[in-house]
Biopython code that builds the backbone (N, CA, C, O; Angstrom):
import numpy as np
from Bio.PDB.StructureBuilder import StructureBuilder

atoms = [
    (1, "UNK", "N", (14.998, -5.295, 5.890)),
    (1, "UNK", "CA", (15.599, -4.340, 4.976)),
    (1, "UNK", "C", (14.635, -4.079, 3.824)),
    (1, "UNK", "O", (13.927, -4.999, 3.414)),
    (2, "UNK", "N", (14.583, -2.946, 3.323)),
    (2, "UNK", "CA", (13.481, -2.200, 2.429)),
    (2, "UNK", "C", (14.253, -2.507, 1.100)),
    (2, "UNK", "O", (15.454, -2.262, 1.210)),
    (3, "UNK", "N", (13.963, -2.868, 0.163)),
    (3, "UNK", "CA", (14.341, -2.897, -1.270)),
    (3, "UNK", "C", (13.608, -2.366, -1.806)),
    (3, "UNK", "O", (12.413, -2.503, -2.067)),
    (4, "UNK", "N", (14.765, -1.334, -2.102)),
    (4, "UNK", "CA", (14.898, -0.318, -2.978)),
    (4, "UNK", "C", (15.153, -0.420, -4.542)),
    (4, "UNK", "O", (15.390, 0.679, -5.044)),
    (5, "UNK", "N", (15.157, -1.335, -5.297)),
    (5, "UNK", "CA", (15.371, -1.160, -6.683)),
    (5, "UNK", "C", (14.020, -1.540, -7.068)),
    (5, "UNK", "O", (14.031, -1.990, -8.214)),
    (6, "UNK", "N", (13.136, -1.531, -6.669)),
    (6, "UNK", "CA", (11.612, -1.326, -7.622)),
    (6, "UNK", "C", (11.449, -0.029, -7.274)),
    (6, "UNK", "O", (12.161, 0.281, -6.319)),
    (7, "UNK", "N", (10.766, 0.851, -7.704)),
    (7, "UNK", "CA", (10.488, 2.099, -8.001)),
    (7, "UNK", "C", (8.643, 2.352, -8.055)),
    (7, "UNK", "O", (7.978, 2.691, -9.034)),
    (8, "UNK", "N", (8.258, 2.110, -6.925)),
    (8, "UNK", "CA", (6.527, 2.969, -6.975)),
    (8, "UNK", "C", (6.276, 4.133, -6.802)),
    (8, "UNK", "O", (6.864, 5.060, -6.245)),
    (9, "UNK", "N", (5.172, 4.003, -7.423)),
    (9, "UNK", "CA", (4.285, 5.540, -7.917)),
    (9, "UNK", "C", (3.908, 6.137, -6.358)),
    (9, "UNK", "O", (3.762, 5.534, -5.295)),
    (10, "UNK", "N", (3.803, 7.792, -6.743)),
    (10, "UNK", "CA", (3.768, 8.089, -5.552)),
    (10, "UNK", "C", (2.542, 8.003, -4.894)),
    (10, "UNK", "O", (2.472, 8.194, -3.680)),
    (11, "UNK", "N", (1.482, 7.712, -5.637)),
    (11, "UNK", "CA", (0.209, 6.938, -5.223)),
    (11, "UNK", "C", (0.067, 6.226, -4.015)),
    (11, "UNK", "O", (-0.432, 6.457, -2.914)),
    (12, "UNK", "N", (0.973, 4.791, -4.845)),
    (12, "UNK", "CA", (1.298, 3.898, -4.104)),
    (12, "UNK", "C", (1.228, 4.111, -2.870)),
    (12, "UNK", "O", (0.339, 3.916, -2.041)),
    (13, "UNK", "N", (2.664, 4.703, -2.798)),
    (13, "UNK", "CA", (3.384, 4.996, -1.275)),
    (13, "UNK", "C", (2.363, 5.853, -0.540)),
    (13, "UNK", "O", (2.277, 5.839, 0.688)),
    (14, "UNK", "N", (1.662, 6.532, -1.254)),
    (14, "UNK", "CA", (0.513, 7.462, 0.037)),
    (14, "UNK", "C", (-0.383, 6.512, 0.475)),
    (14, "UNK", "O", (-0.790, 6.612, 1.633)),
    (15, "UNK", "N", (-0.803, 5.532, -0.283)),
    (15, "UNK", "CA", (-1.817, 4.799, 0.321)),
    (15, "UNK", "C", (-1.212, 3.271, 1.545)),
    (15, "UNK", "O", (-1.791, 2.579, 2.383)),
    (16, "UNK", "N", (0.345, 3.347, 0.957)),
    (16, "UNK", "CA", (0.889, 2.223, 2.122)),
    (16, "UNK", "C", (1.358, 2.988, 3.201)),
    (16, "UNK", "O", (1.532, 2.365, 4.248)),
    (17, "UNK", "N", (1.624, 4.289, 3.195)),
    (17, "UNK", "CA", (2.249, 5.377, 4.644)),
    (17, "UNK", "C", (0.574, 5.286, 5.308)),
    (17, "UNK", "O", (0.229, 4.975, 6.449)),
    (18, "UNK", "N", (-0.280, 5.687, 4.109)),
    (18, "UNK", "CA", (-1.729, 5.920, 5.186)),
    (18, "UNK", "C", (-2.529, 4.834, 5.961)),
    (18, "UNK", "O", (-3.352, 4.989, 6.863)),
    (19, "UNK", "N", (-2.066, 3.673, 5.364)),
    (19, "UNK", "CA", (-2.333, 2.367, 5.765)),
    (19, "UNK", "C", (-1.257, 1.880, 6.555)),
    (19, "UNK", "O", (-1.631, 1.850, 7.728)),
    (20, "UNK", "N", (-0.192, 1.520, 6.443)),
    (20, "UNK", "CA", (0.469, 1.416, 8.045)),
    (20, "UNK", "C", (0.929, 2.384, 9.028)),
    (20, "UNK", "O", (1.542, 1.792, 9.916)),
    (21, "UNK", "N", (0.882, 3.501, 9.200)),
    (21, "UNK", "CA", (0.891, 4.423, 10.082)),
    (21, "UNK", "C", (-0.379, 4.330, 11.078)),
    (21, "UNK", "O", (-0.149, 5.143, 11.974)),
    (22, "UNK", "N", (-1.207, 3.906, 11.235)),
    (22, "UNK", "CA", (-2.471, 3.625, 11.980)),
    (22, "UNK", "C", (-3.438, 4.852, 11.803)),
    (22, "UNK", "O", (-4.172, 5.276, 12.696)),
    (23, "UNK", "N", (-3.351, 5.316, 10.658)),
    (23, "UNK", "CA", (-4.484, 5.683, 10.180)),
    (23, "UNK", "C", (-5.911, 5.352, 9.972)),
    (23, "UNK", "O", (-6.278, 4.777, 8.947)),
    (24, "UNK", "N", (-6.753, 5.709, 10.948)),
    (24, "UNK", "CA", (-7.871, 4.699, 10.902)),
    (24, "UNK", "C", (-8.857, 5.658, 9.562)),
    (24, "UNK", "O", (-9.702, 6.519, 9.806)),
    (25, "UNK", "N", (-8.556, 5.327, 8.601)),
    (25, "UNK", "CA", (-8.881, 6.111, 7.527)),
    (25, "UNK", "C", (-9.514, 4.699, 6.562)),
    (25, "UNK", "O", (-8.831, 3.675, 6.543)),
    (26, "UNK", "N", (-11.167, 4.763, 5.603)),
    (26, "UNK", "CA", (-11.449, 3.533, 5.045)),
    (26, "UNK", "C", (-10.288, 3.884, 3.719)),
    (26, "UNK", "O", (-9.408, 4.735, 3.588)),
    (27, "UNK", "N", (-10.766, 2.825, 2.901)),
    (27, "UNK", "CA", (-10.401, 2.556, 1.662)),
    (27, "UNK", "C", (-11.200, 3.488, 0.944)),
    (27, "UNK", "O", (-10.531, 4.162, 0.161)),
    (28, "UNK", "N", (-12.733, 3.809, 0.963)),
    (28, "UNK", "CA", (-12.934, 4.536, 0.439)),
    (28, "UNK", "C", (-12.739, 6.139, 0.647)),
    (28, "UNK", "O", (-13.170, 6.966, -0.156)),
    (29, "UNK", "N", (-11.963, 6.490, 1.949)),
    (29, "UNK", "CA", (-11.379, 7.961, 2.021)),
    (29, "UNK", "C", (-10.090, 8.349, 1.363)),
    (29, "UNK", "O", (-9.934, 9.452, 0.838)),
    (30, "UNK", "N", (-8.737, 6.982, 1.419)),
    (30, "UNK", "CA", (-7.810, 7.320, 1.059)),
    (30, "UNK", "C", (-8.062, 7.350, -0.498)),
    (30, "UNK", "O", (-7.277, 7.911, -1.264)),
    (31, "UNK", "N", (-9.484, 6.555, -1.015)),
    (31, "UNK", "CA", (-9.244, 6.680, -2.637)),
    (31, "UNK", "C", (-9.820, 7.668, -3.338)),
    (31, "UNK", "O", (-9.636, 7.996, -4.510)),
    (32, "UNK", "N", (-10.773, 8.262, -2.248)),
    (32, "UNK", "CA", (-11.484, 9.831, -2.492)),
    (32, "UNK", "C", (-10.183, 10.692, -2.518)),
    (32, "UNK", "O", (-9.905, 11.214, -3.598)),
    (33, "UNK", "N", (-9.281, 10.919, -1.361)),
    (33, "UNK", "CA", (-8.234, 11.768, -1.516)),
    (33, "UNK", "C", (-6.733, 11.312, -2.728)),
    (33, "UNK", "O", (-5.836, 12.086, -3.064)),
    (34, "UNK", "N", (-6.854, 10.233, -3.043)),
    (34, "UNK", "CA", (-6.072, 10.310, -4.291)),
    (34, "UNK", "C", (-6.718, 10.351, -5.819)),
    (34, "UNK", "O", (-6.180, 10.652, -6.884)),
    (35, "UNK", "N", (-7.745, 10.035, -5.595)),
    (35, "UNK", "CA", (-8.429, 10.533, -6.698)),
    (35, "UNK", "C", (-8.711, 8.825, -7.853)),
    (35, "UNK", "O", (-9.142, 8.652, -8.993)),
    (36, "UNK", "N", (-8.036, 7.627, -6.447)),
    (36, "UNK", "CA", (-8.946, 6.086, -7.510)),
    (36, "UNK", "C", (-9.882, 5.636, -6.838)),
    (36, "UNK", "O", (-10.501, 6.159, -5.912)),
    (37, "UNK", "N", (-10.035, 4.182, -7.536)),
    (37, "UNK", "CA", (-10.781, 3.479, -6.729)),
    (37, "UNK", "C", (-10.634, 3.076, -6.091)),
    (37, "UNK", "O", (-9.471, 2.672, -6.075)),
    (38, "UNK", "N", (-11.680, 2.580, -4.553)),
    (38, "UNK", "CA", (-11.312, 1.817, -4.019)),
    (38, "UNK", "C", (-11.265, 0.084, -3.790)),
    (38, "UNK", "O", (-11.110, -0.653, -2.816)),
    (39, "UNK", "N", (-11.428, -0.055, -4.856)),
    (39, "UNK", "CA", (-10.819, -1.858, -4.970)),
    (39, "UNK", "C", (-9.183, -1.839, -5.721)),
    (39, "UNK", "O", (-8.459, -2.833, -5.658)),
    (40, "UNK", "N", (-8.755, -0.550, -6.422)),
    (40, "UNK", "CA", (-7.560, -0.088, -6.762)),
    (40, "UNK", "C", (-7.006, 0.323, -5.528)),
    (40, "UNK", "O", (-5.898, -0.201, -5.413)),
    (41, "UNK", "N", (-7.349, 1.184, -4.342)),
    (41, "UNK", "CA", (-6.379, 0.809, -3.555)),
    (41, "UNK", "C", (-6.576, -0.358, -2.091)),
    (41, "UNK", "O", (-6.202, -0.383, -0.918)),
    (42, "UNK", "N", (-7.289, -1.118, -2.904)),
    (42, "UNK", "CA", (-7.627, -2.911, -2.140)),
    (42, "UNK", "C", (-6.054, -3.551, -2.204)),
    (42, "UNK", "O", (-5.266, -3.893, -1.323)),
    (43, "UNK", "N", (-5.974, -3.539, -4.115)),
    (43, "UNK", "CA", (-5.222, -3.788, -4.745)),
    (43, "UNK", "C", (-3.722, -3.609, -4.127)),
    (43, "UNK", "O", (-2.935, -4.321, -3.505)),
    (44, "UNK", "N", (-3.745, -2.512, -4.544)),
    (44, "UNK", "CA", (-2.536, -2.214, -3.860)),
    (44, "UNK", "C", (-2.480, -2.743, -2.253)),
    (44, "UNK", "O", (-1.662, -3.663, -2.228)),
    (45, "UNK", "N", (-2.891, -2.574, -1.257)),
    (45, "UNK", "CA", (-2.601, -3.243, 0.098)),
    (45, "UNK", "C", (-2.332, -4.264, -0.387)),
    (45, "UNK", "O", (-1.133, -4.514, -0.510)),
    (46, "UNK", "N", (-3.474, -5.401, -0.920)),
    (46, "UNK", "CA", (-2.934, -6.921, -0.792)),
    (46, "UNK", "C", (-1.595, -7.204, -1.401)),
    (46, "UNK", "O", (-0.859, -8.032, -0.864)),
    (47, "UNK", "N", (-1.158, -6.443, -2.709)),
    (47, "UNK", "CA", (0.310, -6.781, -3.017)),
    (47, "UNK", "C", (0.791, -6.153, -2.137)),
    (47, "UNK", "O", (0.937, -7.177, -1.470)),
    (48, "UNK", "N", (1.248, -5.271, -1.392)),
    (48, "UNK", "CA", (2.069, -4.932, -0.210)),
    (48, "UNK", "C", (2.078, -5.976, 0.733)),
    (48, "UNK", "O", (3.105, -6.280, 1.340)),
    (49, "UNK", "N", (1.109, -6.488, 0.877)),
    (49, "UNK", "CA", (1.122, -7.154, 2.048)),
    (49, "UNK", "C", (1.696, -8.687, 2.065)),
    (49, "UNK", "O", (2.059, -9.355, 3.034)),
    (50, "UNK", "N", (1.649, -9.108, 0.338)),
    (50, "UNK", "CA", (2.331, -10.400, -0.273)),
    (50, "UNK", "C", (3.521, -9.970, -0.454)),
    (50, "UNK", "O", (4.370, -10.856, -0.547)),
    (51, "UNK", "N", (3.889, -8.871, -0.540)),
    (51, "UNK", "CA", (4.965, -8.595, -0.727)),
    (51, "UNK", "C", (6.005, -8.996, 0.083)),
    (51, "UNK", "O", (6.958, -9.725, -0.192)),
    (52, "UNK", "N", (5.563, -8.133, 1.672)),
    (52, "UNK", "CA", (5.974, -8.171, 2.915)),
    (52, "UNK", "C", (6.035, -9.857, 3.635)),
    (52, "UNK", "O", (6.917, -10.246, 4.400)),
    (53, "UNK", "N", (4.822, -10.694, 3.133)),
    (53, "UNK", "CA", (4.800, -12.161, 3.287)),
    (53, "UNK", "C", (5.877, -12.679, 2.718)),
    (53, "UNK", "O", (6.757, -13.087, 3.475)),
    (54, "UNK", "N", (6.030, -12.766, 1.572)),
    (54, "UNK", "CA", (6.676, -12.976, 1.080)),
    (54, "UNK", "C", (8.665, -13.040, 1.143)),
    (54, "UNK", "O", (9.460, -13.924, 0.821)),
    (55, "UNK", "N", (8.826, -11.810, 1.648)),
    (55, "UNK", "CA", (10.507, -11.341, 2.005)),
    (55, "UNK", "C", (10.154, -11.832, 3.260)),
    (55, "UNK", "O", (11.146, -12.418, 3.694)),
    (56, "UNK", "N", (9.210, -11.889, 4.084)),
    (56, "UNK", "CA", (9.578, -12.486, 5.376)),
    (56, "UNK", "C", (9.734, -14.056, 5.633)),
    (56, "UNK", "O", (10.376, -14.669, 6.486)),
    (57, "UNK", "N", (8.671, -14.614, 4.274)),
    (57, "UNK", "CA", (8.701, -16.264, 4.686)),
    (57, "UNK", "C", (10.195, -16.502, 4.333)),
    (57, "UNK", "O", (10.767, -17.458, 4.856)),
    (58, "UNK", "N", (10.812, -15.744, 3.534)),
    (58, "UNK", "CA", (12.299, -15.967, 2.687)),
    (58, "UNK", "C", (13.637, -16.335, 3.634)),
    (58, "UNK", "O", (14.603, -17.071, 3.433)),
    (59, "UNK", "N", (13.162, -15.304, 4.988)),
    (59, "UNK", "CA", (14.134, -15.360, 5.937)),
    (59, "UNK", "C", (14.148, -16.235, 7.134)),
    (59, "UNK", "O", (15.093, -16.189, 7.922)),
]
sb = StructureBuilder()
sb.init_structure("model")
sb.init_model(0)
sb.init_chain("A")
sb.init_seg("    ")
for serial, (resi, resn, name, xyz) in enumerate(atoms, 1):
    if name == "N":
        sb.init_residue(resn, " ", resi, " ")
    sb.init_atom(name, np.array(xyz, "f"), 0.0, 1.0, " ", f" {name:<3s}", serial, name[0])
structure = sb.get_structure()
């Protein structure tokens, strides 16, 4: 189940749809097309991905 009461930027969410959808796209394309860096959207994956560790070790 997705929890919904945190609220991310729509940044965010373009770079976690473009990254798990099997987008074989680098880090440095999705951060050319949003306009950061790419160790900013490093960033972002690895908390998604602790995130996702995280609610799963829970269950």
């Amino acid at each position: 189940m997705v929890n919904t009461s945190r609220t991310i930027s729509w940044k965010t969410s373009k770079v976690l749809i473009s990254s798990s959808v099997g987008d074989e796209r680098t880090q440095r394309e999705i951060a050319k097309e949003l306009g950061i860096s790419r160790s900013y959207v490093s960033r972002i994956e690895k908390r998604a991905l602790m995130k996702l560790y995280h609610d799963f070790a829970k269950r």
